[in-house]
C-alpha positions in Angstrom: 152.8 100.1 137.7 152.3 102.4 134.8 152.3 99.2 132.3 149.3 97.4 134.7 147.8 100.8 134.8 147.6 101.5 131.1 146.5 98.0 130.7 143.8 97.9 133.2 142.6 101.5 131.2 142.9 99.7 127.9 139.7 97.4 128.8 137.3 100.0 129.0 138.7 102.2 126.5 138.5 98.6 123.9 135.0 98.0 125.0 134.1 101.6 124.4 135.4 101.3 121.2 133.4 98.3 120.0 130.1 100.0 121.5 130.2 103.1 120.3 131.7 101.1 116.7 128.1 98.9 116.9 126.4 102.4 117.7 127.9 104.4 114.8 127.1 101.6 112.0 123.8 100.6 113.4 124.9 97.2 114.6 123.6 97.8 118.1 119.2 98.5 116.9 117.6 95.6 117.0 116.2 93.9 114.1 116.8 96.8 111.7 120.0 95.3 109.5 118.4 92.0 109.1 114.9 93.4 108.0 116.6 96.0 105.4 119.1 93.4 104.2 116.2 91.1 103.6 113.7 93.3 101.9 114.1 92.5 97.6 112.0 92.3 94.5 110.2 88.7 94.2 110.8 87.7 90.2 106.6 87.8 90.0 106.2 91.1 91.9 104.1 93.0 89.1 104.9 96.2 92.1 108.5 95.7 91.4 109.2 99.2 90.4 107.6 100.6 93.6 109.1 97.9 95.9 112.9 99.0 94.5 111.9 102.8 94.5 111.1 102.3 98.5 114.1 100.1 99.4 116.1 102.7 97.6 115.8 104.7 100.6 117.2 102.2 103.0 121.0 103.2 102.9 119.9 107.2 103.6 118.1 106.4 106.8 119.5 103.3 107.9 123.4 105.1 108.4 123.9 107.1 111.4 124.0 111.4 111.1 127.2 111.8 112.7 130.0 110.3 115.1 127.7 111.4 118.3 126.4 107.9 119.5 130.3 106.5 119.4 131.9 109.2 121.2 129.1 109.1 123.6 129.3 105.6 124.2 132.9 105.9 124.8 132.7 108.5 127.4 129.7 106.7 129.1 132.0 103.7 129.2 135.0 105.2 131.0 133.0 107.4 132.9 131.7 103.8 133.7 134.7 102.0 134.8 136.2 104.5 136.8 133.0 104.8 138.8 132.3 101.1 139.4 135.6 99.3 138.0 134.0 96.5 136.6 133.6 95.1 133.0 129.7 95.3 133.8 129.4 99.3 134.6 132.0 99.9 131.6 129.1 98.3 129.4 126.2 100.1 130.9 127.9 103.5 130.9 128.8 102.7 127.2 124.9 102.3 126.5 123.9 105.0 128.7 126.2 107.3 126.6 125.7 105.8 123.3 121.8 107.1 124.0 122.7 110.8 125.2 125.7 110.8 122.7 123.1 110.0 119.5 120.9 112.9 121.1 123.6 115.3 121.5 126.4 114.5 119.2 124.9 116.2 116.3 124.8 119.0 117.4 128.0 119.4 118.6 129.8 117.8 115.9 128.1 120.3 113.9 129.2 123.1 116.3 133.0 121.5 116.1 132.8 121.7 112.0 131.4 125.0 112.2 134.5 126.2 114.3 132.4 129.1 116.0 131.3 130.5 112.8 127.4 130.9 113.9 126.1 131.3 109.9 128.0 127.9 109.0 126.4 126.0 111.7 122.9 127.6 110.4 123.6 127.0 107.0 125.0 123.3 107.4 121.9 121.9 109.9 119.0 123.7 107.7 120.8 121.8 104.6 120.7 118.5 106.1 116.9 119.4 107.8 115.9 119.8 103.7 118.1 116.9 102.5 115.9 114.9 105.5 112.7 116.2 104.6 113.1 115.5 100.9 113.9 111.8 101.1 110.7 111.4 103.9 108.4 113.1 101.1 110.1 110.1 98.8 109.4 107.4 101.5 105.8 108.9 101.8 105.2 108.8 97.8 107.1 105.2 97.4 105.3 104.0 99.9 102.1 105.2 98.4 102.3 104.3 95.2 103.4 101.0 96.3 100.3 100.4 98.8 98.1 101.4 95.9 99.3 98.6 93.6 99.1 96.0 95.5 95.4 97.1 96.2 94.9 97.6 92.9 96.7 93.6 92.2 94.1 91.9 94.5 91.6 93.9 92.7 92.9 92.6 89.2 92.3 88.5 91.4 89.0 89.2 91.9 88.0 89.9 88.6 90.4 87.2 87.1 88.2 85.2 89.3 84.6 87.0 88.4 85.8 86.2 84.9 86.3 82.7 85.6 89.8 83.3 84.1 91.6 81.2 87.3 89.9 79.2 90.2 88.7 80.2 93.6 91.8 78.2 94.5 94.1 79.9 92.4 92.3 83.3 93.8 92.9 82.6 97.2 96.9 81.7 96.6 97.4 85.1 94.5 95.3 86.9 97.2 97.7 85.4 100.2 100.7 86.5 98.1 100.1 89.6 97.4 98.7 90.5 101.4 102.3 89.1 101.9 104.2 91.2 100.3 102.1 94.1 101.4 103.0 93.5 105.0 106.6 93.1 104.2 106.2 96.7 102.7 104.8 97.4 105.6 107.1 96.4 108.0 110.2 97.8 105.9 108.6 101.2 105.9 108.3 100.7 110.0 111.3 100.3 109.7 112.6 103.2 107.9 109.9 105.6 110.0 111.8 104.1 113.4 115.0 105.3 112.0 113.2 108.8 111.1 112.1 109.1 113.8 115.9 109.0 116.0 117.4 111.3 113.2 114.3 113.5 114.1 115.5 113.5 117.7 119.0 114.7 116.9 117.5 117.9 114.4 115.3 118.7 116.9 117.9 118.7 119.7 120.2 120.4 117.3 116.7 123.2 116.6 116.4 124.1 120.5 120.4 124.2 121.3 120.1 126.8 118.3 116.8 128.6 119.3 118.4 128.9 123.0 121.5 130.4 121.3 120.1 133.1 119.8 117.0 134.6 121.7 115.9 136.7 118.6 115.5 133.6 116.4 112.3 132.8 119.1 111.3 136.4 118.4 110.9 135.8 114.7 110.1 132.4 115.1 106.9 133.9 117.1 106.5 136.6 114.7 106.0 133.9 111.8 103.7 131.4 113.3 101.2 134.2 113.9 101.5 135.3 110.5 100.9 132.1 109.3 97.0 131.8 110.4 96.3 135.6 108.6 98.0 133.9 105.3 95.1 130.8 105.8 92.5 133.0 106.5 93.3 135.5 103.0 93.2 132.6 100.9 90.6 130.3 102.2 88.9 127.2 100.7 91.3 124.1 99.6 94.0 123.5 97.8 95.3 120.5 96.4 97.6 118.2 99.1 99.4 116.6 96.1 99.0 116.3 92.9 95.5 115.0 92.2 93.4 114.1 89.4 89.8 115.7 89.0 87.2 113.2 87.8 84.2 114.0 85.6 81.9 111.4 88.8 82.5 110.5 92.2 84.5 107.2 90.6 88.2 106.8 90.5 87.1 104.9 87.5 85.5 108.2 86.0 87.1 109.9 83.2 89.5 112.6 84.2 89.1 115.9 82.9 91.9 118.2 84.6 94.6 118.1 87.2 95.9 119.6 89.9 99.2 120.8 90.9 100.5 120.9 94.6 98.8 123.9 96.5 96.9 124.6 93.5 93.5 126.1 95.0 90.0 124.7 93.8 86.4 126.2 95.0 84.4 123.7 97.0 81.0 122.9 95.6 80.3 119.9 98.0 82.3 118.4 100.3 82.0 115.0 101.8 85.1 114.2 104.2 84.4 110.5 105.2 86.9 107.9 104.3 87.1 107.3 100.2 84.3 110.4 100.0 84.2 113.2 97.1 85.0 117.0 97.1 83.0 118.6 94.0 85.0 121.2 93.0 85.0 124.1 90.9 88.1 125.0 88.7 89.6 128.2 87.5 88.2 127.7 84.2 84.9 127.4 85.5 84.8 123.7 85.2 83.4 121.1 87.9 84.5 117.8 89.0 85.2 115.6 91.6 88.7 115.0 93.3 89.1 112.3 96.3 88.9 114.5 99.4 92.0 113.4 101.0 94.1 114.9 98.6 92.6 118.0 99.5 93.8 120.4 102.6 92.9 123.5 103.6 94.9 126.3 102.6 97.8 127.9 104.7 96.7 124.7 107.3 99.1 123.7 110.1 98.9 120.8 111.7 99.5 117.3 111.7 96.6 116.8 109.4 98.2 119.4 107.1 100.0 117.9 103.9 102.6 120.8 104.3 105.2 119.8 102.2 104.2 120.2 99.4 106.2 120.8 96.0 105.0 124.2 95.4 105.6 125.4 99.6 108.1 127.7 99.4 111.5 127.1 101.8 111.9 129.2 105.1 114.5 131.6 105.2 117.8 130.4 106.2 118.1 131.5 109.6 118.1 130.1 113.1 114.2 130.3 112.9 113.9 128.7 109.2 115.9 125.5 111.2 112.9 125.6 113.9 110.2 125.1 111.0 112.1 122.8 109.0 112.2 120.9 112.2 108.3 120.9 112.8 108.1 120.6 109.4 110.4 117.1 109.6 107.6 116.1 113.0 104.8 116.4 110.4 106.1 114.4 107.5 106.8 111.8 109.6 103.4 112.0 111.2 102.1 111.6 107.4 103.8 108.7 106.7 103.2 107.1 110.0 99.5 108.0 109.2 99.4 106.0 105.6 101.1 103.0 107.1 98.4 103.2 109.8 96.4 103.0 107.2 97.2 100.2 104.8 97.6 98.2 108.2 93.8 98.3 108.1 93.6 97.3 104.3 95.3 94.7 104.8 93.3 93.4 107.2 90.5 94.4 105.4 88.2 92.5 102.8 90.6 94.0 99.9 92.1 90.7 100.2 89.5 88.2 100.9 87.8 86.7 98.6 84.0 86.7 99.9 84.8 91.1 99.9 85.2 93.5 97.8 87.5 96.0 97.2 87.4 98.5 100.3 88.9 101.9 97.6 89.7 101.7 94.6 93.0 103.5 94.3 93.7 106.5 93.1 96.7 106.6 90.2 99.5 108.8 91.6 100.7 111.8 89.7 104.5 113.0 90.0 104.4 116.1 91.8 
């Protein structure tokens, strides 16, 4: 009896195992393996660099944060069995608790390594928050720079064409091409904003399990937030998203007389907001120019419009309540990048790469923060 007991146990427990193995290593999302596995440098890809800077980012995001979907999956799937006693409800408890296990299990693997020791939890979540939000600012810049060159290749078609240097033919191949391989980027950085987005869910399960912890964290959570607009309104005007270039015209082909660093303020001449519009600007030095509105932002800004993290933003304390902002702080970076992709979606399907269009921007070069 104990021997037909421990075997009949040993079914769900196996199954539970596998699950919650295809849970921990990714195995179980799909479509994601085979897209990341997949995306590589073509041998004529003149975007090469940019393509291997964002597919350098692929084993960060695409490996799980912790144990918590497997041990979840294997409670779910015992819980399973011993409510229904079937191979089916072993499986569907394993899912069930693969989801609430991916959710949860952060957090209280994090609490387990932390061994009640309140400042080592802090310490080790806000550490992984910043790891997190540094590599989604790379993601954001690779992906940028990226986008840009392939506008900027079907822009170098056209006038290969204009300059009767290849055929309409020839055009129209090199035009498909590169479209192509922009909507492979495209998809690959899908990709990695899906995964974002479920690590995302973990910190910010981890955030409010911490927040509901300690009650005076929400006090000087509160206390910050309201500070924050009384910062935006003593500073005023804009400041520079990222850094940007000024131009001596409203061209991206204009000469460049001065750049700006991240958060570095400017005084707004004229402002023209629409999409590919002008901000004349005023520097310290008493020097005007033009810089491509979208780089701009408005200083101390919150928001999902907001470029917050920028290079010169200074960390949050490390407390309870610095986790809660690096956590909205990880919602808006994503909300970024999700925003650009949005974006070259639309170029794509844009006249950028027909031939009977033009070029919809012309692309401004990227500067490392």
């Amino acid at each position: 009896m104990a021997c037909g007991g421990w075997g009949r146990a040993a079914q769900p427990l196996g199954i539970a195992f596998v699950v919650g193995a295809l849970s921990l290593c990714g195995c179980s999302s799909t479509g994601g393996a085979g897209l990341f596995s997949s995306y590589s440098v073509a041998a004529d890809d003149t975007c090469g660099t940019y393509k291997t800077q964002l597919s350098g980012y692929r084993d960060f995001f695409f490996s799980s944060m912790i144990e918590g979907a497997a041990v979840g999956a294997g409670v779910g799937a015992l819980s399973g069995y011993l409510i229904g006693g079937s191979t089916q409800s072993t499986l569907i408890g394993a899912g069930a608790g693969a989801v609430v296990g991916g959710a949860t299990g952060y957090y209280l693997a994090k609490q387990k390594a932390a061994n009640g020791n309140q400042s080592a939890l802090t310490d080790s979540v806000y550490q992984d928050l910043s790891r997190e939000n540094s590599q989604i600012d790379g993601v954001t810049q690779a992906f940028d720079n990226l986008r840009d060159c392939r506008i900027r290749s079907a822009q170098q078609v056209k006038a290969d064409l204009d300059a009767q240097r290849i055929s309409r033919d020839e055009a129209q191949a090199r035009l498909a091409k590169v479209r192509g391989w922009l909507l492979e980027d495209i998809d690959f950085a899908d990709a990695l904003g899906a995964k974002m987005g479920e690590r995302g869910n973990e910190y910010a399960e981890a955030s409010n399990q911490m927040l509901q912890a300690d009650p005076a964290a929400k006090q000087i959570l509160a206390r910050r937030e309201s500070a924050a607009p009384a910062a935006a309104a003593g500073t005023g005007g804009l400041v520079a998203a990222e850094a940007a270039r000024v131009r001596e015209d409203k061209s991206a082909s204009s000469r460049q007389i001065a750049s700006l660093t991240p958060g570095e303020p400017v005084t707004v001449l004229q402002r023209d907001e629409s999409a590919g519009g002008w901000t004349q600007v005023r520097l310290n030095d008493g020097r005007t120019g033009y810089v491509a509105s979208r780089l701009l932002r408005p200083a101390g800004a919150r928001g999902p419009t907001a470029r917050t993290a920028t290079a010169s933003a200074a960390p949050p304390p490390k407390d309870v309540a610095g986790v809660a902002q690096l956590t909205e702080s990880n919602q808006l970076k994503r909300k970024t990048l999700g925003d650009d992709i949005a974006q070259a979606k639309t170029e794509a399907n844009g006249s950028a790469f027909q031939l009977s269009g033009s070029i919809s921007r012309a692309p401004e070069p990227r500067l490392a923060a």
